[in-house]
C-alpha positions in Angstrom: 0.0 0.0 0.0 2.8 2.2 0.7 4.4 1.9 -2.1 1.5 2.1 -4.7 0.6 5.4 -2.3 4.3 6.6 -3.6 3.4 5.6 -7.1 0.6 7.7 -7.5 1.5 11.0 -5.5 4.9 11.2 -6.7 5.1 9.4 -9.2 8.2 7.5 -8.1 9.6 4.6 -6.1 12.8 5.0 -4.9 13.9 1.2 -3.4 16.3 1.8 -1.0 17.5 -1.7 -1.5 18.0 -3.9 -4.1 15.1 -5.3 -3.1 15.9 -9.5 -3.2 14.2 -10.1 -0.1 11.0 -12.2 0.1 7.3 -10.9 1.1 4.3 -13.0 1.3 1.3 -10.5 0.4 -2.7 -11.3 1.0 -5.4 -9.4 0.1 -7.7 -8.4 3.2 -10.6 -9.7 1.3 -8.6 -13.4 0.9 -8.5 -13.1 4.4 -12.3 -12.6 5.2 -12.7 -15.5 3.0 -10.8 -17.1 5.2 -12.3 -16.2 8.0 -15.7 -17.3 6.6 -14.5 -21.0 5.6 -13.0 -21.3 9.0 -16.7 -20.2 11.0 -18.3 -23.1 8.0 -15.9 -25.6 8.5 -16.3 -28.9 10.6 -15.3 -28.4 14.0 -12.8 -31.5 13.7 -10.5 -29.4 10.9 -10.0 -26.3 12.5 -10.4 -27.0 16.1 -6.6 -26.3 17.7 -5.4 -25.7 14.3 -3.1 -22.5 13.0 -3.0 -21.4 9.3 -1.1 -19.2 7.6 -3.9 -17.5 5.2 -2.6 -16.7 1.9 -1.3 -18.7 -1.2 2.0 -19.8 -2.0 2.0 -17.9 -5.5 1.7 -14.9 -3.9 5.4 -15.0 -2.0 7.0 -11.8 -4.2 10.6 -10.4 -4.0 10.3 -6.9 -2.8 11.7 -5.7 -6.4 8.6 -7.6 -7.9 6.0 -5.5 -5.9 7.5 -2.9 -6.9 7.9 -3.4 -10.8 4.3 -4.3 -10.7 3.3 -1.1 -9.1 5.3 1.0 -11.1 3.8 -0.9 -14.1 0.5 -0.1 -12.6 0.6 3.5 -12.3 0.8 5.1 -15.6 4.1 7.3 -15.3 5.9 5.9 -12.5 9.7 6.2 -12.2 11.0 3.2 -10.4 14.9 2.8 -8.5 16.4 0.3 -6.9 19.5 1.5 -4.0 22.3 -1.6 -3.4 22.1 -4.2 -1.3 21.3 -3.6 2.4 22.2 -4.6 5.4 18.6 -5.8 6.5 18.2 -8.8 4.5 15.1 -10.3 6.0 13.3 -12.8 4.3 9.6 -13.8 4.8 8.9 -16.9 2.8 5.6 -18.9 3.3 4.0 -21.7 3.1 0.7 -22.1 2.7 -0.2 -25.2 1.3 -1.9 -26.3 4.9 -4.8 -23.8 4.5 -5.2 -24.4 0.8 -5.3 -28.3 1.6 -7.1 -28.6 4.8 -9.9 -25.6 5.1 -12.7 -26.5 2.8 -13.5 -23.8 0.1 -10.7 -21.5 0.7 -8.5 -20.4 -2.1 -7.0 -16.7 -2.9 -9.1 -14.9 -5.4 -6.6 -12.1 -5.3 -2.8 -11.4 -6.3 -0.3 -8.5 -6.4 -1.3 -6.9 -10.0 -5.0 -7.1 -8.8 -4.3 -5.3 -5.4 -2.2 -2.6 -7.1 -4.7 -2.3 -10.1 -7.3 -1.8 -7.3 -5.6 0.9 -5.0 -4.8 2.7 -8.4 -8.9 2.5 -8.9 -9.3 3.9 -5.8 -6.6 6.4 -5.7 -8.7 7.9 -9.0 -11.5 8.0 -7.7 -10.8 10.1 -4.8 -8.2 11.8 -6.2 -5.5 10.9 -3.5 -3.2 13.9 -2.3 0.3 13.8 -1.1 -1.2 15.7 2.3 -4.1 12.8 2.9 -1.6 10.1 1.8 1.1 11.4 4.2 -1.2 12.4 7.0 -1.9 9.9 9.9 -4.7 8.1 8.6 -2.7 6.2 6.2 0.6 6.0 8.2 0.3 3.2 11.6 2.9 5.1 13.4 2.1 8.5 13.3 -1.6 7.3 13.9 0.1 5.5 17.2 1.8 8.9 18.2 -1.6 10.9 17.9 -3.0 8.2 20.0 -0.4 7.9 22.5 0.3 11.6 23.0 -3.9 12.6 23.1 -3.6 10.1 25.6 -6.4 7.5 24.1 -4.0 4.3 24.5 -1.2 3.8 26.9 2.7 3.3 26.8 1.5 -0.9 25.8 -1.2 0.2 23.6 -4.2 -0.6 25.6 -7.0 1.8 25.1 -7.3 4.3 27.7 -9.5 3.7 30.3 -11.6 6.8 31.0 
């Protein structure tokens, strides 16, 4: 989201990596679905059971989110920085959920996110102001929170 948010307010992606290392992505809506086939399945499949909720397909290298965002949004310049020294990689399975919870399979994958937040980003005319203000950034949102005093230090709400 970030980086499609970059793509369309300024028209560039500047990687400041080389971007090799591994993300698993999932669309919020593939997790709903999940959701749902967990609540519908039999007790005996999910009961004490963990999944990881996505699809194996959709494991990207953080260069390939990026290349198809920039490919996304008409206009988009796109960089890539050296190799850094944060190499994490987050590689998943999730051939469990895709074999064991009846009915669930991804209906969604990067260039359909990306096509969608550029849909969106039309249609209400994103700004740089609204896309860097706190409502789109988790820790400037937590910082408003914590310094108007409406969660704690530990990120409890507030008890009034």
């Amino acid at each position: 989201n970030n980086l499609a948010g970059l793509a369309w307010t300024t028209k560039e992606i500047k990687m400041t990596s080389d971007g090799t290392p591994w993300r698993p992505l999932v669309h919020a809506l593939d997790i709903c679905k999940a959701i749902v086939c967990t609540l519908e399945a039999p007790r005996d499949i999910i009961h004490n059971q963990i999944f990881n909720v996505g699809d194996t397909a959709n494991n990207y290298r953080v260069r390939e989110i990026a290349e198809i965002i920039a490919n996304t949004f008409p206009g988009c310049k796109l960089s890539f920085g050296e190799q850094g020294a944060d190499n994490r990689s987050y590689r998943v399975s999730f051939e469990k959920i895709n074999s064991v919870l009846p009915g669930f399979k991804c209906d969604w994958n990067a260039q359909q996110g990306a096509k969608q937040l550029f849909d969106l980003f039309s249609q209400i005319d994103m700004t740089e102001d609204i896309f860097l203000s706190r409502g789109f950034t988790r820790l400037k949102q937590l910082e408003y929170l914590i310094r108007t005093q409406q969660i704690d230090q530990d990120f409890f709400w507030a008890k009034k």
